[in-house]
C-alpha angles and dihedrals in degrees: 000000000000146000123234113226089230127039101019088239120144118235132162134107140275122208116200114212127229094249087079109024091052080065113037091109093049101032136076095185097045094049095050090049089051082046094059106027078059094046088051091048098053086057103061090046085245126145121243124226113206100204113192105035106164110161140024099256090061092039085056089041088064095043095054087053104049113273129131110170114078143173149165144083095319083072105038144326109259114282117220107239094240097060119092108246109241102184095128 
């Protein structure tokens, strides 16, 4: 996390891992630790970075708890760096 110069608010981003994301429909525990590592984030005005999204249900899932940076298989397969992106 950082400082801004500024105002002193925190800012920064937390990535969840898909260890935990993979598991967040079947999973209380899972659930419960996405839940508070968002709550956490949010106060600390920080973006969260769901990693591991495969299907539509977690992706809604993220959606539905705040978070609005996704990525994973459900969006596309990894790209190597050297080829061109054609999404458009």
């Amino acid at each position: 996390m950082t400082t801004t110069p500024d105002s002193g608010q925190l800012s920064g981003e937390y990535r969840i891992s898909t260890n935990f994301v993979f598991d967040v429909l079947t999973s209380a525990r899972s659930s419960v630790l996405v839940k508070s590592i968002c709550r956490i984030a949010d106060s600390m005005n920080a973006v969260v970075v769901a990693e591991g999204v495969e299907s539509e249900g977690i992706s809604r899932w993220c959606v539905d708890n705040g978070i609005q940076h996704q990525q994973g298989y459900y969006f596309s397969k990894p790209i190597p760096f050297n080829e061109p992106l054609k999404i458009m």
